[in-house]
Every structure is written in structure tokens, then in C-alpha cells.
N, C-alpha and C positions, 0 to 999 in steps of 0.2 A: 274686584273688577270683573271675572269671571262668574261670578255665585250662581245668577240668571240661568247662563249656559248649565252648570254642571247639575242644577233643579231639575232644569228641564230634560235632561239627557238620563239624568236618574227617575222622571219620571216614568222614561218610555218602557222599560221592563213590566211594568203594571199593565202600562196601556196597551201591548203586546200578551200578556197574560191573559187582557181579557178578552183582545181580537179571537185569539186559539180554540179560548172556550166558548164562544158563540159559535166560532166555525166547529168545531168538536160538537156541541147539541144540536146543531143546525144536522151534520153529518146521521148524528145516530137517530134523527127524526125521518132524516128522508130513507134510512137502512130499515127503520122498524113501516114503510110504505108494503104489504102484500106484494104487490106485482112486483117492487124492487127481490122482497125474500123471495117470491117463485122465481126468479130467474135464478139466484144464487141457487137456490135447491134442487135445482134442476140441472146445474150445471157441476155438484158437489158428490148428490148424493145418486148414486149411479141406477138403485130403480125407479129414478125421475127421468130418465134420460128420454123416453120416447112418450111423456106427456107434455100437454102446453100449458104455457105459463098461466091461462084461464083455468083451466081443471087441477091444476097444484095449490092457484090459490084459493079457487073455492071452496075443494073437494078438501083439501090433506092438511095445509096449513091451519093449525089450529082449531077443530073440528071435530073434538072428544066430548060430548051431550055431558061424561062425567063431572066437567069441572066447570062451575056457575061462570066464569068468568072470560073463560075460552069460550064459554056458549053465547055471553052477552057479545063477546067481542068480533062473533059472523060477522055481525052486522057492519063491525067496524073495520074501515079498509086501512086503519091502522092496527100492527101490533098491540097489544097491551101486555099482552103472555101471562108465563107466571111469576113468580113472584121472585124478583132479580136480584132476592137478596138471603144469602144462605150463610146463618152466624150458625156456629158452633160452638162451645163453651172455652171450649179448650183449643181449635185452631181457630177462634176469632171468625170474620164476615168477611166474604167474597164477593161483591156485585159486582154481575154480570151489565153489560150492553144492553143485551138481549138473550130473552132465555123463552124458549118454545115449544111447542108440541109438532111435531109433522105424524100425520097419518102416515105409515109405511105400508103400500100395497104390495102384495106378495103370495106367492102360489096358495099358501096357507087361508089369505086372510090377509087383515089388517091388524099391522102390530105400529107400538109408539115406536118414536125415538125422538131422544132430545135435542134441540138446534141451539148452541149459545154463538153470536154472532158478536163480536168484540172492534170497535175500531179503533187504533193502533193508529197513535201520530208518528212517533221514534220507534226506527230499527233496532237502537242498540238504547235500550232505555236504563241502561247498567246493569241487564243482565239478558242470559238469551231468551229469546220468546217462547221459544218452542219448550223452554221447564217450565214460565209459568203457565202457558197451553194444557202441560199435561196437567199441572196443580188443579186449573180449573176442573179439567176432566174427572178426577178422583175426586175431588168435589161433589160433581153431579153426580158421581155413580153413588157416592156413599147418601147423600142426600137421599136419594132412592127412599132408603130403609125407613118402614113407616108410611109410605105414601106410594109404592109402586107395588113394595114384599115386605113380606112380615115373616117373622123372625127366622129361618135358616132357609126360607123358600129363595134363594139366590137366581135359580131357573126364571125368574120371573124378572131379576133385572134389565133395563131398559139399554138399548146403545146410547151413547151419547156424541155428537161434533162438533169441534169447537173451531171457527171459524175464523179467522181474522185477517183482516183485511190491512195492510199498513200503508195508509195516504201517500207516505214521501221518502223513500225509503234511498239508498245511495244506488249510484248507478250502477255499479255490480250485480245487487238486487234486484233493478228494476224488472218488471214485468217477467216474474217466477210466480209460479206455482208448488207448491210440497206439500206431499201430505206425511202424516206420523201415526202409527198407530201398532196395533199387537198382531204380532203372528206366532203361528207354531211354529220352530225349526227344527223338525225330524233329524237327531243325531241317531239317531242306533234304531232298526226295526222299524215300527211300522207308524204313520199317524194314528190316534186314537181318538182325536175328537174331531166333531164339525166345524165350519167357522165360524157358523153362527153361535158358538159356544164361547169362544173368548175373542171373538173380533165385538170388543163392546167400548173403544175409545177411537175416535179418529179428530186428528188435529187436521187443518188447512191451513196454510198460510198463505196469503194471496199476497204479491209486494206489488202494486202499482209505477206505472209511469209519468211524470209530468213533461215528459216529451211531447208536443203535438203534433208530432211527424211521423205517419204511417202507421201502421194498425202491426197488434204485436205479433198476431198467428193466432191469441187465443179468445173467441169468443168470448166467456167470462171476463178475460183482461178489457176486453175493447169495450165493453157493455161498463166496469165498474169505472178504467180509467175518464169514460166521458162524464159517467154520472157526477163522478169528485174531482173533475180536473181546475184546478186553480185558476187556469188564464182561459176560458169558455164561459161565456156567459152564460146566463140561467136558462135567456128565451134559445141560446143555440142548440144547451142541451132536452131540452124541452123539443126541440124540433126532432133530433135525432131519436130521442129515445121512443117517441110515440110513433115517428115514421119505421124507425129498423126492428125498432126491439118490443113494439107492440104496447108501452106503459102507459097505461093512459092516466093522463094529470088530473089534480084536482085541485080548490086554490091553496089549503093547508100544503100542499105537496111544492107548486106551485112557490110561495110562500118562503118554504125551509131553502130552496134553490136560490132565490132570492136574497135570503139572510146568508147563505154559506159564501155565493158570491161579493155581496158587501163586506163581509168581516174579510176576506180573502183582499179584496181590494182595498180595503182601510190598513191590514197590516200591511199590503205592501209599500202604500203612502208613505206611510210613518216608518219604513226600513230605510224608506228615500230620503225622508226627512232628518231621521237620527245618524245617515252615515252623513249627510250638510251641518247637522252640529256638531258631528264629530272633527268631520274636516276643518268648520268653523272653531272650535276649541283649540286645533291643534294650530292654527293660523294664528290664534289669537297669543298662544304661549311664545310661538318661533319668535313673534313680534314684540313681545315681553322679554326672552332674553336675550333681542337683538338690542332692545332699550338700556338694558343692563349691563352691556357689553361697554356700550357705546359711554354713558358714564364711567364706568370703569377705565376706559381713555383719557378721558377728560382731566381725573383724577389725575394721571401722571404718577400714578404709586405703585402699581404692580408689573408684574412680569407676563411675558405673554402665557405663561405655564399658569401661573397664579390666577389670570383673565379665566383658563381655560377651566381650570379648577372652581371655583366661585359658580360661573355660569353652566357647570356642565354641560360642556362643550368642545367637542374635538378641537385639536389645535389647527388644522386646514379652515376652521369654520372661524375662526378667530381671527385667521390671515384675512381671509377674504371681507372680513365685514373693518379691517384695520385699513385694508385697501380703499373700500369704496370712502370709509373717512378721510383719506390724504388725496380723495381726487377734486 
């Protein structure tokens, strides 16, 4: 009697699976946009803080002549980076999101550092973020060897950050910022090194809000909660971000907003839909072993206990449907 229903209700985790992951490539398409990373890097990486998001993403984001692909990729006002996928023989593959170069300007000169940008559906995805954060980071550094330094030149490793951003995260969380990373802690005597010597991992964690009520305090939050917010449409945020935050759109960009909003509003359809089938199924049972009950009356063979037993069914639920048959 039910089959239909319980198909279609066991369909919906699939079709749910693949709203997520539209909205998930949708997300990391419009992350890997220039002017989207020159805000974040401007707003993470602290000797960005007094450049504009035109001169971070032309000058610094990706912009090393060394590596063929970084140099084709000027031209392009998408990410392409490097290469997001870092196997090891023996600790197996990592891909990254997004994996970077940023020019780091500095009294010195111009030195690298790495940007891996990660976007994070679940807070608590069974384990905490901030260990696989650092995994990733010890990744990139070791990765290094071979392509940054060769063989004990370690002076020459690169920093690395690893960024992430988490879409939806519980209200506790909401709209937090943390960062993680190494310091010296001077027990006895004196410090002995600089921090540009062992300051070479920094984690982020950025936890968004789907609140659309009032602005958080933090620039970064209020810039990334509008770009990924669920219930905002694509052309509203399209409005915001090129009037406040200077992005200017393109129709690929355009496009992914577009797609993140649809899949956004198709799974929320179908949550609507599956909690009316659910509701529907569970109508459709009550009414099932109300029918069941009610033959079991009929019958004239059993005890109210025994009614109750057969149908699992409290015995108060038994009275009342025994009632409405003797009126």
C-alpha cells in the first residue's frame, strides 16, 4: 500500500546529495574568483592589510614568471593555482580546494607563501577541523622538499595558510573567527630565534552566519556571509558585493551565483517536500492501524490488552478509537 511513498522518500538522500554537491562546486568556483581571494588575503594575511583588493590581485596573487602555469593564469581572473593534489607514497593524497601562491611584500623584498583555501560544509564532520587544518599544513610544508629546497636547505622553506571557511556551522559558532599556528614560548632565559624562523603554519577558521539580520562587527564575516548566504538571491548579492566591496562580476562569476542559488533553493524544496512525505507516511500508517484496530473489534476475540499488543498501541489509544466505534 505504501511502496510509492517509502521509494520516493528513500529517494530523496541521493537527490539531496546531489543538491550539496552542485552547491559545494558552485561555492569553490566562485572562492577560486581573484577579487573574491584578494579580499580574503587582505583580510587574513596581515602585510595585506593596507593594500587594495586591485593591487593584491593583480600584483601578488599568483604572479611568480617561475611557474608556466601561474604565468598563464594572469591572464585569467580565475584561480587555476597549483597543483591540488599532493600524493605521498606512504601518507597517500590530499587535495586541497584551493592551493596558491601569494607574492608576500616585505622590507626585504618579495618572498612566497602558500594559500590553501578549503570550503567546509560540517562543523563537526567527526572530527575537529582545526587537526585536519594542521594535517593539511604539514603537508604543504613537507611537499616543499624538491620544489621550494633541496636537500637540508630548510632556511628556504615557505609559510603556509590554510584557510577555511565553514558555510553552516551551529549557532555557537556562528560568525567566529580563529586562527592556529606556532610560537616560541620562552620558559628559561632568553628567546633565541626570529619569528620569521618558525612562524611557517597559520590555520583560519572562519565560521559563517545564515542569519540575515545585522552585520556581524567583522568586515571578512559580512563580505563572505553575503557572498554564500542561502536565502539572498544571486542579483542581491551581485548588488552588494560590486557596490560595497568593489567585485566586480563577470558572467562565469555571475553564473556560479546563480547555480549556488538554485541548488540552494531546490534542496530547500525538496526538505519541504520530504518532511510532506514523511508526514504523509506517518498519516498513512496511524490510518493503517486504526483499520486494524477496528477489525480486531469486530472479531470479538480479543482483550483490550491483546488489541493493544497486536497493533502496538497504547492502551489510552485503544480506548479512544473503541469509543468512537460505540458512538
Amino acid at each position: 500500500m505504501y511502496s510509492f511513498v517509502r521509494e520516493e522518500i528513500f529517494s530523496y538522500p541521493m537527490l539531496q546529495w546531489n543538491q550539496e554537491k552542485t552547491f559545494d562546486a558552485a561555492c569553490k568556483k566562485v572562492l577560486s574568483k581573484k577579487a573574491i581571494l584578494a579580499y580574503i588575503v587582505k583580510k587574513t594575511i596581515p602585510e595585506f592589510e593596507d593594500y587594495s583588493i586591485r593591487e593584491i590581485e593583480a600584483l601578488y596573487i599568483e604572479n611568480d614568471p617561475e611557474i608556466s602555469n601561474v604565468r598563464l593564469a594572469n591572464k585569467n581572473p580565475y584561480i587555476h593555482g597549483m597543483n591540488t593534489e599532493d600524493t605521498d607514497m606512504e601518507e597517500g593524497t590530499v587535495r586541497f580546494d584551493l592551493l596558491f601562491y601569494v607574492r608576500l611584500p616585505l622590507e626585504e623584498g618579495l618572498t612566497k607563501v602558500i594559500v590553501n583555501v578549503e570550503a567546509q560544509g560540517k562543523f563537526s564532520p567527526g572530527y575537529p577541523i582545526p587537526k585536519r587544518m594542521i594535517y593539511y599544513m604539514a603537508r604543504m610544508i613537507s611537499s616543499q622538499h624538491g620544489k621550494e629546497f633541496v636537500k637540508s636547505h630548510y632556511e628556504e622553506i615557505k609559510k603556509v595558510y590554510s584557510i577555511w571557511i565553514c558555510m553552516d556551522p551551529p549557532l555557537y559558532a556562528a560568525n567566529t573567527i580563529n586562527r592556529y599556528g606556532m610560537r616560541e614560548a620562552n620558559v628559561y632565559g632568553k628567546p633565541l630565534f626570529e619569528k620569521k624562523d618558525y612562524d611557517l603554519m597559520e590555520g583560519i577558521l572562519i565560521c559563517l552566519s545564515q542569519d540575515e539580520e545585522g552585520a556581524s562587527g567583522s568586515d571578512l564575516l559580512d563580505f563572505l556571509n553575503t557572498t554564500f548566504r542561502k536565502r539572498m538571491s544571486a542579483k542581491e548579492k551581485r548588488k552588494i558585493l560590486e557596490e560595497k566591496y568593489s567585485i566586480p562580476f563577470d558572467q562565469e562569476l555571475e553564473e556560479e551565483m546563480e547555480t549556488m542559488d538554485g541548488a540552494f533553493s531546490s534542496a530547500y524544496k525538496s526538505s519541504l517536500e520530504r518532511k510532506g512525505m514523511k508526514r504523509g507516511k506517518m498519516q498513512g500508517i496511524e490510518q493503517e492501524k486504526r483499520e486494524t484496530i477496528q477489525a480486531l473489534f469486530q472479531m470479538n476475540r480479543f482483550s483490550l490488552q491483546e488489541i493493544a499488543t497486536i497493533a502496538r498501541c497504547p492502551i489510552e489509544k485503544i480506548l479512544e478509537i473503541q469509543e468512537e466505534l460505540e458512538q
